[in-house]
C-alpha positions as CSV (number, residue, x, y, z in Angstrom):
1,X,34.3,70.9,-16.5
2,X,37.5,72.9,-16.6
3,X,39.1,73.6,-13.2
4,X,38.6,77.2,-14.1
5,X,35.0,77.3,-14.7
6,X,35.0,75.1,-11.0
7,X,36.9,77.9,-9.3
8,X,34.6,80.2,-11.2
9,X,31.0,78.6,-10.1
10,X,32.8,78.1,-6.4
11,X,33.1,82.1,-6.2
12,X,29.7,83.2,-6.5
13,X,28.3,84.2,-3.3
14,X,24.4,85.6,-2.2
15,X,24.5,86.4,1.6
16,X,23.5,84.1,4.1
17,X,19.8,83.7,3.7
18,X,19.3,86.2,0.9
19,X,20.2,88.7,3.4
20,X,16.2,89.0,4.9
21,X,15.2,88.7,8.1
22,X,14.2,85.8,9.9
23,X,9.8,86.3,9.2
24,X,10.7,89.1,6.9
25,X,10.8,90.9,9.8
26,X,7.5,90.9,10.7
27,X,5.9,90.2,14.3
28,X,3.0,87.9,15.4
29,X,0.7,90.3,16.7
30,X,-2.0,89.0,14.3
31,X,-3.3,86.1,12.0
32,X,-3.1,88.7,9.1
33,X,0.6,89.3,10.0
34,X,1.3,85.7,10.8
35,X,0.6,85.4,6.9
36,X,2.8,88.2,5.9
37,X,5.5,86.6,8.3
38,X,4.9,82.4,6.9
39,X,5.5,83.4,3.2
40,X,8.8,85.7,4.2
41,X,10.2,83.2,6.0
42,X,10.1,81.1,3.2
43,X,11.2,82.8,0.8
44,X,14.1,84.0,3.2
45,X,14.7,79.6,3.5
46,X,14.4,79.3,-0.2
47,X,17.2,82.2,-0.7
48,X,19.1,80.3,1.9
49,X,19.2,77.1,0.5
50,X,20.7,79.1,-2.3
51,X,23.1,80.7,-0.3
52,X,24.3,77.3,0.9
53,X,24.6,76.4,-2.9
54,X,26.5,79.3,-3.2
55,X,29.0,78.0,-0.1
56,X,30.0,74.7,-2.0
57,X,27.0,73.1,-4.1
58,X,26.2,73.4,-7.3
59,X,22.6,73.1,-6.7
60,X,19.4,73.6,-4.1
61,X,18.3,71.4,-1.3
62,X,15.6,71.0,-3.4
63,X,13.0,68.8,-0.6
64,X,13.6,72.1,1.7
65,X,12.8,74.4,-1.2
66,X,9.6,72.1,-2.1
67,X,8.6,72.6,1.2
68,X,8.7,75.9,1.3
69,X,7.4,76.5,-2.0
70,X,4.3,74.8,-0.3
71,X,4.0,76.9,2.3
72,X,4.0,80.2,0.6
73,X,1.3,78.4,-2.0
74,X,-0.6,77.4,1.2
75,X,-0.6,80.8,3.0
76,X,-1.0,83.0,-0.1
77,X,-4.4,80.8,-0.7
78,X,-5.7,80.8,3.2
79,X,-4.6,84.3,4.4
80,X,-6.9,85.6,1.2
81,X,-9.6,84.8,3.2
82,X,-11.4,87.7,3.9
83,X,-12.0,86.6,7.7
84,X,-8.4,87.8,8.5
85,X,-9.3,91.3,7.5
86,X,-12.5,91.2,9.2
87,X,-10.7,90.2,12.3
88,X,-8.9,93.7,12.3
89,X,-10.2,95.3,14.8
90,X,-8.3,99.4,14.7
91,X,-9.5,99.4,18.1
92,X,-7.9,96.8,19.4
93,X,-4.3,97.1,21.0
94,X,-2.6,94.3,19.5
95,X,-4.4,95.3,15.6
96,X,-2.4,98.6,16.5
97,X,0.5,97.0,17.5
98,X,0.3,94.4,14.6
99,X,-0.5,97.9,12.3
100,X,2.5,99.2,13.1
101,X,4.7,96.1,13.1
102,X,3.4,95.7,9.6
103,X,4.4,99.1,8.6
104,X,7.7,99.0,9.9
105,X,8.6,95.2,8.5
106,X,7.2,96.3,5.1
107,X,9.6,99.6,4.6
108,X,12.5,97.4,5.7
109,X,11.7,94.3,3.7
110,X,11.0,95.9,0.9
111,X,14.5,98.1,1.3
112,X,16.6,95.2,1.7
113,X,14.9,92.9,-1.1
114,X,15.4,95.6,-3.9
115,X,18.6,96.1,-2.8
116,X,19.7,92.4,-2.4
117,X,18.2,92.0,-5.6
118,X,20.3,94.1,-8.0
119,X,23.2,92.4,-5.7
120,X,22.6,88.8,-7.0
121,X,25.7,87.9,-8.6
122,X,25.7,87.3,-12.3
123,X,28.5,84.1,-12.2
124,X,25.6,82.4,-10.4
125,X,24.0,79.4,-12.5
126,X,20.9,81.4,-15.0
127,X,18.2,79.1,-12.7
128,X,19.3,80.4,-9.7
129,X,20.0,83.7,-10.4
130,X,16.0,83.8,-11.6
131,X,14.8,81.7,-8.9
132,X,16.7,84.2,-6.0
133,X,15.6,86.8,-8.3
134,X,12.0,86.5,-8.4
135,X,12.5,85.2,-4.7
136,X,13.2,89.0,-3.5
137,X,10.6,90.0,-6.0
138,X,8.0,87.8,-4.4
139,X,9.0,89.7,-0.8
140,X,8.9,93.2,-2.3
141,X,5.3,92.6,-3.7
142,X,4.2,91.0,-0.6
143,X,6.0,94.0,1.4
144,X,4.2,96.6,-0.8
145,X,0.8,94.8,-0.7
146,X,0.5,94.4,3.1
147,X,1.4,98.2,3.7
148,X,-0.9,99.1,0.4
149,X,-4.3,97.1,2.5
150,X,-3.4,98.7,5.5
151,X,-4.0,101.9,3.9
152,X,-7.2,100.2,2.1
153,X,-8.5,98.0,4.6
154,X,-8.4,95.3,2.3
155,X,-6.6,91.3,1.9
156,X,-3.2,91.8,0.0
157,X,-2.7,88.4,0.0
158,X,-5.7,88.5,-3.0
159,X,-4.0,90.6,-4.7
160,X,-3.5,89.8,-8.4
161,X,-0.2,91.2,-8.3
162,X,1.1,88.7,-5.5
163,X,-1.0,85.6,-6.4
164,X,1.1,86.1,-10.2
165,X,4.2,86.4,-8.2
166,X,3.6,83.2,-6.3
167,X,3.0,81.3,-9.2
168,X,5.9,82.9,-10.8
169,X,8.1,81.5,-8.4
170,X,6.5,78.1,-8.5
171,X,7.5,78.2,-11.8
172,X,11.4,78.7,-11.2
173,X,11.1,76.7,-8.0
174,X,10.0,73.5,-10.6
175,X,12.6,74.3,-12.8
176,X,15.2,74.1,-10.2
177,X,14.1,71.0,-9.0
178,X,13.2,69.4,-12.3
179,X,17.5,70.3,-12.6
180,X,18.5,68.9,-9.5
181,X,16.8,64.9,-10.3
């Protein structure tokens, strides 16, 4: 590798984890939230382990991002369960609170991972600019869905839309780790 293309790959830069809040923002209030909250925080670890890279690696701390990966599987599969929706209870004060705490993280997530995601920086290595890159798309989905069964009363975490985008990113999370060994 030429010391040009080194001081080129060194450059590239994606802000400290992705730029998304710790949980995606999003409170405890409920189990339903707790589920929005377990697959934003990692996919906010997953964009930080390639902010790190971006710091002075050239790749992903790819047993952290396996980990992760494993969570968001696990949490899109049990928070489909249509029990966590049952348990939403409009008249009970921490459903409200967790209603509103939904609404709120959801606007902002979904503000900062579109706008983080036209930011990725195109020096970056092709696999991680798709992996970061479907990372934010993963949290705008997720963001979308939970305000979007709010307003139906229904589980977002069945949602076609963001059981694809899981398994989209298991997909590019493979590929990275397949190119780290």
């Amino acid at each position: 590798m030429k010391a040009t293309e080194l001081i080129r790959l060194l450059e590239w830069q994606l802000p400290k984890y992705g730029g998304i809040p710790s949980n995606g923002g999003y409170d405890s209030f409920t189990e339903y939230e707790v589920g929005a909250a377990r697959m934003a925080e990692a996919a906010h670890c997953i964009l930080g382990s390639i902010s790190k890279a971006s710091r002075g690696g050239f790749g992903i701390e790819k047993d952290h991002v396996e980990e992760e990966m494993g969570i968001i599987l696990d949490s899109q599969k049990e928070y489909s369960k249509q029990l966590y929706v049952d348990r939403l209870d409009p008249n009970n004060s921490y459903v409200k609170k967790s209603f509103k705490s939904m609404a709120k993280a959801s606007h902002d997530l979904k503000r900062a991972s579109f706008a983080y995601q036209k930011k990725i920086d195109s020096t970056m290595p092709n696999e991680l600019q798709d992996l970061a890159f479907v990372c934010y798309e993963l949290l705008n989905v997720l963001a979308k869905s939970i305000e979007k069964s709010l307003i139906r009363n229904d589980n977002a975490f069945g949602y076609t839309i963001v059981k694809q985008v899981v398994q989209n990113l298991k997909t590019k999370v493979d590929l990275c780790v397949k190119l780290e060994n």
